[in-house]
SELUM-68827 format. One record per residue (C-alpha): chain; x negated, y, z negated; residue in three letters. Coordinates in steps of 0.25 Angstrom, whole numbers, plus 5000, padded with zeros to 4 digits. Last residue first. Example, Ala and Ser with C-alpha at 12.3 -4.5 7.8 and 13.67 -1.06 7.14 Angstrom:
// SELUM-68827
{pt A; {4945; 4996; 4971}; ser}
{pt A; {4951; 4982; 4969}; ala}
//
This chain:
// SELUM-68827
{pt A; {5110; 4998; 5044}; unk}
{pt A; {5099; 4989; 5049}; unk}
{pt A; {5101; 4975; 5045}; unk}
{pt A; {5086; 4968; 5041}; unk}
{pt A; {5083; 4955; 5046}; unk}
{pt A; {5068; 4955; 5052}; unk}
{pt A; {5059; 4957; 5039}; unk}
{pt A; {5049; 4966; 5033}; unk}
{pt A; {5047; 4963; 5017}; unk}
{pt A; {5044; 4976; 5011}; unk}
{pt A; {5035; 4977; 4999}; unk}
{pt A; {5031; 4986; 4986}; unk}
{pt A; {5018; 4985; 4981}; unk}
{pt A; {5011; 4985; 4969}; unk}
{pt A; {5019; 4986; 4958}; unk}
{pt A; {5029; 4997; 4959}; unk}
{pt A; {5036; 5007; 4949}; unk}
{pt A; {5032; 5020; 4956}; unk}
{pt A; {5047; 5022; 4959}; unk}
{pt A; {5045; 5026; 4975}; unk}
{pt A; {5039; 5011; 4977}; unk}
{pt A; {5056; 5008; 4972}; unk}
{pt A; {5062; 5017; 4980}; unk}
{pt A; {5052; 5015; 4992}; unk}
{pt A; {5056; 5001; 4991}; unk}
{pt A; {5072; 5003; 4991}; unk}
{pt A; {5069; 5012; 5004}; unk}
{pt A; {5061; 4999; 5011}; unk}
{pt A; {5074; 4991; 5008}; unk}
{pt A; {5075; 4986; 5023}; unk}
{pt A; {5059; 4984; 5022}; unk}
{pt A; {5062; 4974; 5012}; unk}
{pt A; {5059; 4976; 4998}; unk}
{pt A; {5048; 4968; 4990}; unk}
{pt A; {5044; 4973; 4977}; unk}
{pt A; {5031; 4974; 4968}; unk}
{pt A; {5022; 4966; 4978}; unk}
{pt A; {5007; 4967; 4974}; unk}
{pt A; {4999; 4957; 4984}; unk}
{pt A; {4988; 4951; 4978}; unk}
{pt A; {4970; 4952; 4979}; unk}
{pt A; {4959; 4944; 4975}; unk}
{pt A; {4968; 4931; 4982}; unk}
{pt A; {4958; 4929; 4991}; unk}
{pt A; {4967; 4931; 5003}; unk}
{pt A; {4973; 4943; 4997}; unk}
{pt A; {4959; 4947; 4994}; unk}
{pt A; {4956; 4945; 5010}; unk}
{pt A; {4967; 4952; 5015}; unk}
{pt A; {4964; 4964; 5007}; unk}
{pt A; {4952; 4964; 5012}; unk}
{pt A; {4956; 4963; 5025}; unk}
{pt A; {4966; 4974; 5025}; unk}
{pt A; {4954; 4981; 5019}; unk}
{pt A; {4948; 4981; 5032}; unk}
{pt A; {4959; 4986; 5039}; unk}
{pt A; {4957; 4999; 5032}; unk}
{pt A; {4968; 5011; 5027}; unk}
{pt A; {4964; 5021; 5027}; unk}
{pt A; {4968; 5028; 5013}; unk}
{pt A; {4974; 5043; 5013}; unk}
{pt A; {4969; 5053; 5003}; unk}
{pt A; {4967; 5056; 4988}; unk}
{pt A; {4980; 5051; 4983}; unk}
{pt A; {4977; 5037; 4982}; unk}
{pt A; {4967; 5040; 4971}; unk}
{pt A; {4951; 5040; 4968}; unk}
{pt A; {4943; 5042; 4956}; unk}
{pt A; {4929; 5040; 4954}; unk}
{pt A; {4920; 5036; 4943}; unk}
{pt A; {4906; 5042; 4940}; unk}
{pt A; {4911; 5049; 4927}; unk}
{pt A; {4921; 5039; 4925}; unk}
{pt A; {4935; 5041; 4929}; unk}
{pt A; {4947; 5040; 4918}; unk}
{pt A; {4946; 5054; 4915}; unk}
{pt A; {4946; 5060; 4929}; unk}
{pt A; {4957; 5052; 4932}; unk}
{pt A; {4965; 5058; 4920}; unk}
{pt A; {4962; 5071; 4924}; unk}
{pt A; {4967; 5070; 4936}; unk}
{pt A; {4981; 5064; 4937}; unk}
{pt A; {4982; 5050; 4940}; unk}
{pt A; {4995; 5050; 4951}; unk}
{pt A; {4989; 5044; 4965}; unk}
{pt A; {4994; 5032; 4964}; unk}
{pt A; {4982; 5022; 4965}; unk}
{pt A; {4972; 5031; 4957}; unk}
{pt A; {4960; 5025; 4957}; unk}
{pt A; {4950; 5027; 4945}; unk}
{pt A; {4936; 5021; 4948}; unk}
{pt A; {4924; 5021; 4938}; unk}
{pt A; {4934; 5022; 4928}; unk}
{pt A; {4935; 5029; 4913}; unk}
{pt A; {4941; 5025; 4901}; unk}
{pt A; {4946; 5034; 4890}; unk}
{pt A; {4962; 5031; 4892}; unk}
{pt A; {4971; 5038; 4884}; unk}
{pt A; {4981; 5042; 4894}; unk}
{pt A; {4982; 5027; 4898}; unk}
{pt A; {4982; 5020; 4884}; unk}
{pt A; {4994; 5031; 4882}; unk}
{pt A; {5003; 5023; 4890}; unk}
{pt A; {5009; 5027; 4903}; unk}
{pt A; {4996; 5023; 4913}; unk}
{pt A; {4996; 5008; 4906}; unk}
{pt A; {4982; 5003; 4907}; unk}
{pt A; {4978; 4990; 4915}; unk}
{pt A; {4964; 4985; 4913}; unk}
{pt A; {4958; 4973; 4921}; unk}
{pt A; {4967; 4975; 4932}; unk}
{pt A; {4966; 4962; 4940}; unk}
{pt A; {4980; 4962; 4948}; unk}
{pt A; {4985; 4956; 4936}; unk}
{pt A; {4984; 4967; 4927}; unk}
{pt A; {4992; 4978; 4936}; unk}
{pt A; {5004; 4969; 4936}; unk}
{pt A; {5002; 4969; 4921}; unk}
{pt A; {5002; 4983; 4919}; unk}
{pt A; {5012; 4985; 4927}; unk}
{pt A; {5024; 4988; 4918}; unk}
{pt A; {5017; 4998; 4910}; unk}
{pt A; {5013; 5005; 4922}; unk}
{pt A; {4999; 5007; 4927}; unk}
{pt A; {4983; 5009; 4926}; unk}
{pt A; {4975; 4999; 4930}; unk}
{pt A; {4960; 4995; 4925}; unk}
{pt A; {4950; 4988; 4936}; unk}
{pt A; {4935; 4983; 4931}; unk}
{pt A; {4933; 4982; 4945}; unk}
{pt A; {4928; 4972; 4953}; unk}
{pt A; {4932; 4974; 4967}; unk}
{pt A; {4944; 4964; 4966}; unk}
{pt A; {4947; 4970; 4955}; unk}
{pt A; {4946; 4985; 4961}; unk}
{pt A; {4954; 4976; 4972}; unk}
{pt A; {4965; 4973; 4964}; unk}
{pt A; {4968; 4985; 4956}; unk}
{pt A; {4967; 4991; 4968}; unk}
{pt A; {4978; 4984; 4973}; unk}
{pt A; {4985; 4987; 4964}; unk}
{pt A; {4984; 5001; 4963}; unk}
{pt A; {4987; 5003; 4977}; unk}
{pt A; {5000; 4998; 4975}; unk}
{pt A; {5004; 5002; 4963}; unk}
{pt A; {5001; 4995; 4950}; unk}
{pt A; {4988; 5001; 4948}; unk}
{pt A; {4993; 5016; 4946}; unk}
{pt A; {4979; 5020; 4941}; unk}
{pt A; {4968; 5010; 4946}; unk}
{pt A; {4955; 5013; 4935}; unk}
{pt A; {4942; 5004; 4940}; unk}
{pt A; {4930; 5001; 4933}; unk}
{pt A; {4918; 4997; 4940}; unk}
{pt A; {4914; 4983; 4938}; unk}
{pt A; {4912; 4980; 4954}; unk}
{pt A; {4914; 4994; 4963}; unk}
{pt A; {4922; 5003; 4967}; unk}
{pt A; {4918; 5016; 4976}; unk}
{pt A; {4931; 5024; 4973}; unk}
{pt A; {4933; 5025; 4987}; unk}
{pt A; {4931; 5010; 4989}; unk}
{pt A; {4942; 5010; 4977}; unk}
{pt A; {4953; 5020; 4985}; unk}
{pt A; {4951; 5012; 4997}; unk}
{pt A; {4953; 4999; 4992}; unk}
{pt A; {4964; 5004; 4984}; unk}
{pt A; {4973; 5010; 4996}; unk}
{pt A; {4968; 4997; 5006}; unk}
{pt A; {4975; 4987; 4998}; unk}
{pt A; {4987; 4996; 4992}; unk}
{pt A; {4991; 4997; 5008}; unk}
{pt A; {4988; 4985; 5012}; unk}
{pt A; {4991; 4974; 5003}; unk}
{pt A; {5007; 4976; 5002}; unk}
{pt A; {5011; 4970; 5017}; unk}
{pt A; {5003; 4957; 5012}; unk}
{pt A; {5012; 4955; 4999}; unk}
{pt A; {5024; 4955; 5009}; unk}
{pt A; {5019; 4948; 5020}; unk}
{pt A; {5015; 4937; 5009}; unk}
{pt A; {5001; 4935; 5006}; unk}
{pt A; {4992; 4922; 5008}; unk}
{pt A; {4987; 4925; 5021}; unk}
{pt A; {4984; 4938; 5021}; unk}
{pt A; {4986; 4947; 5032}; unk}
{pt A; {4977; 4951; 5043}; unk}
{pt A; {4974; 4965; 5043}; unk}
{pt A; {4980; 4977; 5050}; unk}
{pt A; {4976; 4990; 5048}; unk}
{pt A; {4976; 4995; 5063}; unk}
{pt A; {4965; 4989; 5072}; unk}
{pt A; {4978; 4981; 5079}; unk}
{pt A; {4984; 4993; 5081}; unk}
{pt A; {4998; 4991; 5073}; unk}
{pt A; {5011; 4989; 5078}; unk}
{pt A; {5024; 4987; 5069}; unk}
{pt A; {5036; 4979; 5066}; unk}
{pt A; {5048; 4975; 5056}; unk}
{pt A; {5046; 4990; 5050}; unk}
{pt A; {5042; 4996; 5038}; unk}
{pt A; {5026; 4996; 5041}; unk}
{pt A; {5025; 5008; 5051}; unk}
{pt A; {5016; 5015; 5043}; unk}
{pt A; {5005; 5025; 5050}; unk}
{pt A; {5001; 5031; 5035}; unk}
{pt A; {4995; 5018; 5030}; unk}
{pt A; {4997; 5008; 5043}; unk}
{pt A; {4991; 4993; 5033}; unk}
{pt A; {4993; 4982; 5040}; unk}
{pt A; {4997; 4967; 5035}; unk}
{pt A; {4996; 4955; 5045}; unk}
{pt A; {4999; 4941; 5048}; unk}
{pt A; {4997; 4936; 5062}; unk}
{pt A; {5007; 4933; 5071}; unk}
{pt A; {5002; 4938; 5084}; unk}
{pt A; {4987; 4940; 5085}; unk}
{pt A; {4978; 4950; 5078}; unk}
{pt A; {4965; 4957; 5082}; unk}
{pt A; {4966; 4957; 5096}; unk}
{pt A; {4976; 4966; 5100}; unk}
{pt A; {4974; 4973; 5117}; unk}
{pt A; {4986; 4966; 5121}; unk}
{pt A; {4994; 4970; 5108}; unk}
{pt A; {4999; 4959; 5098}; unk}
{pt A; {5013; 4956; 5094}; unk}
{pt A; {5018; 4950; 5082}; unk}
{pt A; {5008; 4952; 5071}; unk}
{pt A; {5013; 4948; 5058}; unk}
{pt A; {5017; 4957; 5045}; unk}
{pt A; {5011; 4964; 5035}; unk}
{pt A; {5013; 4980; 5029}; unk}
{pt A; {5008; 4991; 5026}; unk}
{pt A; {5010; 5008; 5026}; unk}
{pt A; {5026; 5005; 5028}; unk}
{pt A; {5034; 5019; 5033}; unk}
{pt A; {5043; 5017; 5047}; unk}
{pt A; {5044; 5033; 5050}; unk}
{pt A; {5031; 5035; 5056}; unk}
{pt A; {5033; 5050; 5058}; unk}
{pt A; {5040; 5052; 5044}; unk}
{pt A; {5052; 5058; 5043}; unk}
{pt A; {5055; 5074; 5045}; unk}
{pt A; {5041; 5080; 5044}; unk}
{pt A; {5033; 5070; 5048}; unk}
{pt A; {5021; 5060; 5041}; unk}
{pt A; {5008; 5071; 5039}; unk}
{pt A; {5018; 5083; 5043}; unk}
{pt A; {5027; 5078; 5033}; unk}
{pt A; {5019; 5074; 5021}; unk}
{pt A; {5014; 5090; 5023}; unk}
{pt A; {5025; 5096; 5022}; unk}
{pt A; {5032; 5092; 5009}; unk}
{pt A; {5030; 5079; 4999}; unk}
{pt A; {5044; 5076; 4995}; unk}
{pt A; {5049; 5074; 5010}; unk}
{pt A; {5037; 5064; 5010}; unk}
{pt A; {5045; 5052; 5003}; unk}
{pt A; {5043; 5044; 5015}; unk}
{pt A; {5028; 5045; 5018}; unk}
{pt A; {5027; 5046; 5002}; unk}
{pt A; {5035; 5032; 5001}; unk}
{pt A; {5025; 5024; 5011}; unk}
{pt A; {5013; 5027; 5007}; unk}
{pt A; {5017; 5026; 4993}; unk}
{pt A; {5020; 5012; 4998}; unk}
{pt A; {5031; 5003; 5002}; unk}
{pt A; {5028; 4990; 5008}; unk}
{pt A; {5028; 4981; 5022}; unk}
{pt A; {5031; 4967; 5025}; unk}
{pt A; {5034; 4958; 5037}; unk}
{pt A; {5030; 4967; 5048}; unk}
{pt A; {5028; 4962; 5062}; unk}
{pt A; {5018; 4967; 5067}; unk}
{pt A; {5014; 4971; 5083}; unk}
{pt A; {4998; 4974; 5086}; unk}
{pt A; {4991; 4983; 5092}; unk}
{pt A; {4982; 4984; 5104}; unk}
{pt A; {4990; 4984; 5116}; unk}
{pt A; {5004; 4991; 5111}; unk}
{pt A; {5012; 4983; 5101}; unk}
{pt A; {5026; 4985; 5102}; unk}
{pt A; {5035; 4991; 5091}; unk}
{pt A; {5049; 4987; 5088}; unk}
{pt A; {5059; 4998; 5092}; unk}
{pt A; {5067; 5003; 5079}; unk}
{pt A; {5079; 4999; 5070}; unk}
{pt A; {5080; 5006; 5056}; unk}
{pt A; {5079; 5003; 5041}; unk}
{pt A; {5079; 5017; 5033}; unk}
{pt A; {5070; 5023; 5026}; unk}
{pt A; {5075; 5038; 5020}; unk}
{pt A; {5079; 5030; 5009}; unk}
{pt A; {5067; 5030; 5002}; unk}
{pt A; {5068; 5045; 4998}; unk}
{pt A; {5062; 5056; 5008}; unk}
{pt A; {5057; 5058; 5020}; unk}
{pt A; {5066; 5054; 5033}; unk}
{pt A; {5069; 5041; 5041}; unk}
{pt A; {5059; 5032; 5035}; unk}
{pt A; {5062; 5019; 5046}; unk}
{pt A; {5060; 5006; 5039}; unk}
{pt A; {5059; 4997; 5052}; unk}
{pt A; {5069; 4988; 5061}; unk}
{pt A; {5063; 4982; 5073}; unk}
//
């Protein structure tokens, strides 16, 4: 099968389209056929860790990453099942989120049947199925942290992102009062996926603000201190993507599924690229321009070089 191989740390063109052995399902897992992954943070720090010293490296490897094929999520159908594998059958649709384990950029993979697999939905695309998972399960664990509830009022800073919009979605959909904070250029996007306020962060509306939040998330990681403790209320809490790992939970697959299904939640695709331009996607996730999410379409007919 061919694969996405990161060959090294450092800028995007360390990955490269190679040829390797097609995995076999052992007794309880399962065989997928990937017909769409992404690019997220997630991916690009993992490959971009030549920047971040020692310790990335003893956590992913020194030279090149241990899991060398990167992709945190992605959907596809089940074409082998193990002996022991009862919980799917051959040719159903899926989406998976492996966080740190990867393995999406590639044509093929196998996953314990218990892993975080879900059942995808039946009226998305491959493409706009591989994008729930990861910004799916990062906001809803960030706002359960954060103890959300109906009428509150909820700050997303950097809401155009991934993360950020899907909790923008699901705040709403847990009835928030729900203000983002983004670019000029996407305060509309932000808008229509139900934010009831949206401030632009490089205007002097934003430094002035005198509101204050029962929830602020910080979906990139990047609001400095003092202003998040000037936009949470007294009793308010404040949590952020870089306070720690997310689990992901198979149980939030299914939610997500259903909200798809329901049509209470949509698929952000900024760009599609496929996964033989996975290099020119990580260039452009790597400008902090995106909205929402950035796909890869997985198909059969590449040519190696």
């Amino acid at each position: 099968m061919k694969a996405i191989i990161c060959t090294g740390y450092g800028v995007p063109d360390v990955l490269m389209l190679q040829e390797i052995e097609k995995p076999t399902p052992k007794s309880n897992q399962i065989l997928i056929k990937i017909h769409a992954t992404t690019v997220t943070s997630g991916d690009c720090v993992v490959r971009g860790a030549k920047r971040y010293g020692p310790i990335m490296k003893i956590m992913f490897g020194f030279k090149r990453p241990r899991q060398p094929i990167l992709g945190t999520e992605f959907s596809g159908i089940i074409e082998e099942v193990g002996e022991n594998s009862t919980k799917f059958k051959v040719g159903d649709a899926v989406f998976a989120l492996t966080g740190m384990k990867f393995g999406g950029y590639a044509e093929y993979i196998c996953l314990p049947e218990n892993a975080v697999v879900s059942l995808a939905p039946r009226n998305a695309t491959f493409e706009e199925t591989a994008t729930l998972a990861f910004g799916g399960t990062t906001a809803l664990h960030f706002l359960r942290k954060a103890s959300i509830a109906p009428n509150q009022k909820v700050l997303i800073y950097g809401a155009s992102g991934s993360v950020g919009a899907a909790a923008i979605q699901l705040a709403t959909y847990f009835g928030a009062d729900v203000t983002g904070i983004c670019s000029t250029q996407n305060l509309e996007f932000v808008h229509s996926l139900g934010a009831n306020t949206t401030i632009d962060y490089t205007t002097e509306e934003f430094n002035t603000l005198d509101k204050t939040y029962d929830i602020v998330f910080d979906a990139v990681g990047k609001l400095n201190k003092s202003k998040r403790k000037q936009l949470t209320s007294k009793n308010g809490k404040f949590v952020s993507v870089s306070k720690g790992m997310v689990k992901g939970l198979v149980e939030d697959l299914y939610l997500l599924k259903e909200l798809v299904e329901k049509e209470r939640f949509k698929a952000t695709i900024d760009r599609t690229y496929s996964l033989a331009n996975a290099a020119q996607a990580h260039e452009y996730v790597e400008t902090g321009r995106k909205k929402g999410n950035v796909a890869l379409t997985v198909t059969n007919n590449y040519t190696l070089p």
